[in-house]
Each structure stands twice: as structure tokens, then as C-alpha cells.
C-alpha positions as CSV (number, residue, x, y, z in Angstrom):
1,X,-21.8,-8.4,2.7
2,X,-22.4,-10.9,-0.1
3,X,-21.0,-11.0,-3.1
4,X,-23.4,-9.0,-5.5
5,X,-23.4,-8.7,-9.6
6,X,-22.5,-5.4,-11.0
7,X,-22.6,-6.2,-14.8
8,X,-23.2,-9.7,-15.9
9,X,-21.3,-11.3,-18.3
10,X,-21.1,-10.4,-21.8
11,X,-19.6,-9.6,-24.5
12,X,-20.9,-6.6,-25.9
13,X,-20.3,-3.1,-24.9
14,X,-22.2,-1.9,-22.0
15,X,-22.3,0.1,-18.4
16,X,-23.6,-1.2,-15.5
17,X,-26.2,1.0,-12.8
18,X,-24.6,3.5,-10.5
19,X,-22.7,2.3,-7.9
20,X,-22.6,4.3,-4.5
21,X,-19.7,4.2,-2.2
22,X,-20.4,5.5,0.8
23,X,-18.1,7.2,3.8
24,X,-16.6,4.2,5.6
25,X,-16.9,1.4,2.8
26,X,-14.1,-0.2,1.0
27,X,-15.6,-2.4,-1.6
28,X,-13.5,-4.7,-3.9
29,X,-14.8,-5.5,-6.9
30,X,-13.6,-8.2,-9.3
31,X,-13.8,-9.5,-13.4
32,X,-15.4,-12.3,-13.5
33,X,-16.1,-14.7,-17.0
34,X,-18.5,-17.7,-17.6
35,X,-16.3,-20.6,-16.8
36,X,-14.8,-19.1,-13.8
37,X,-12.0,-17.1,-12.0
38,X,-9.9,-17.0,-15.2
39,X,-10.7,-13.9,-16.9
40,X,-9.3,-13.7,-20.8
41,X,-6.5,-11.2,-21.1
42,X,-8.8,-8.7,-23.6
43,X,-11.0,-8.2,-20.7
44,X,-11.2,-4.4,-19.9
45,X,-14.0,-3.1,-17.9
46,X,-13.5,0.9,-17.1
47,X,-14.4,1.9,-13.8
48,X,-16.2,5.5,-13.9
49,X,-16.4,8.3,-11.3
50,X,-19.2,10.8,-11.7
51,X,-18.7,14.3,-11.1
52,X,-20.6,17.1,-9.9
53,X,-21.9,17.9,-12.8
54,X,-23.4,14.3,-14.0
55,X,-20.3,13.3,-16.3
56,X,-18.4,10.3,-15.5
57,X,-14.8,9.9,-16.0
58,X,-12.2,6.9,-16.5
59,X,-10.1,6.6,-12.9
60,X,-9.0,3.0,-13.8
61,X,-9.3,0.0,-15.5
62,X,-9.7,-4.0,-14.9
63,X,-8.2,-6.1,-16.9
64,X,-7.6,-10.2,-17.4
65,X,-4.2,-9.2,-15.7
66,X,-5.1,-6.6,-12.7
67,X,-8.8,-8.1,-12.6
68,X,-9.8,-6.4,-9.3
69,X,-9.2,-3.2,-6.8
70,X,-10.6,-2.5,-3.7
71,X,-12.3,1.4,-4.0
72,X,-12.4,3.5,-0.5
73,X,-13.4,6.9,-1.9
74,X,-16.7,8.3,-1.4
75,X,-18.4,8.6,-4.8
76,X,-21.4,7.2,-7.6
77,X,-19.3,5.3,-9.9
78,X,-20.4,2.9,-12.8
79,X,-18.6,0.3,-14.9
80,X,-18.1,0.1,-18.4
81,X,-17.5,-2.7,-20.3
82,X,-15.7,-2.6,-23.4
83,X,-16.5,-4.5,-26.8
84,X,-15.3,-8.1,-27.6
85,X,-14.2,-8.1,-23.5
86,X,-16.2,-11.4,-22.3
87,X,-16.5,-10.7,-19.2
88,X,-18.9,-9.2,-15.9
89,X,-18.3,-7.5,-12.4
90,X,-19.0,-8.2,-9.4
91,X,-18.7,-6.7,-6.1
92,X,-17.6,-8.7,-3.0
């Protein structure tokens, strides 16, 4: 699969669309800033699981120093970008 944009790159607060992961996948996804792979170190983009309900909680979080994971659980997750973090996600 091609690398697709989750949230572009701002830096204002904001969540991206749902995310599904489905039985089987393992997708990584990855900070990413406007001049490249070198994401600033107050970059913090929550990832969010939702729950059965419709809530979405905190499981993790990237950052300019741990700036991706590879997720392998089932779920609708969405990110959310914290203020002042200058930075995007993608998905690869």
C-alpha cells in the first residue's frame, strides 16, 4: 500500500478522520513536518482508540523522539494533534 496522509501538517490543534484497522493489517504510521523526516521534539500527536460506546481514548503518543509505531489491533482509531506541535501523520 502507498503511503497515504492521515493529518497534514499543521500547527494548530486538530484530529484527523477515523482510521480503521482491520483483522490482518499492521499499519505503521509515522510524524511527519514540512521540511522533511526531522520532526521538532514538541511534536505530540495522540493516537485514539474508540470504544464501544463512541469515546476515544489516549493508547499512545508520537513524538519528535518515538515519531512512529506500527498498530496490529483491530480497531477505529483517530489522531490528535496537539497545539504548537508542527507537524502531520501519515500512514505507510
Amino acid at each position: 500500500m502507498a503511503a497515504t496522509q492521515i493529518l497534514p501538517v499543521a500547527d494548530t490543534a486538530a484530529d484527523s478522520a477515523e482510521v480503521i484497522i482491520a483483522a490482518g493489517e499492521a499499519v505503521t504510521v509515522c510524524l511527519k513536518d514540512a521540511s522533511g523526516p526531522d520532526v521538532i521534539d514538541g511534536a505530540r500527536v495522540d493516537i485514539m482508540l474508540k470504544d464501544d460506546a463512541g469515546q476515544y481514548f489516549r493508547i499512545d503518543t508520537l513524538t519528535g523522539t518515538r515519531p512512529a509505531v506500527v498498530i496490529t489491533a483491530v480497531g477505529t482509531y483517530l489522531f490528535r494533534r496537539r497545539a504548537g506541535s508542527g507537524c502531520g501523520v501519515f500512514r505507510g
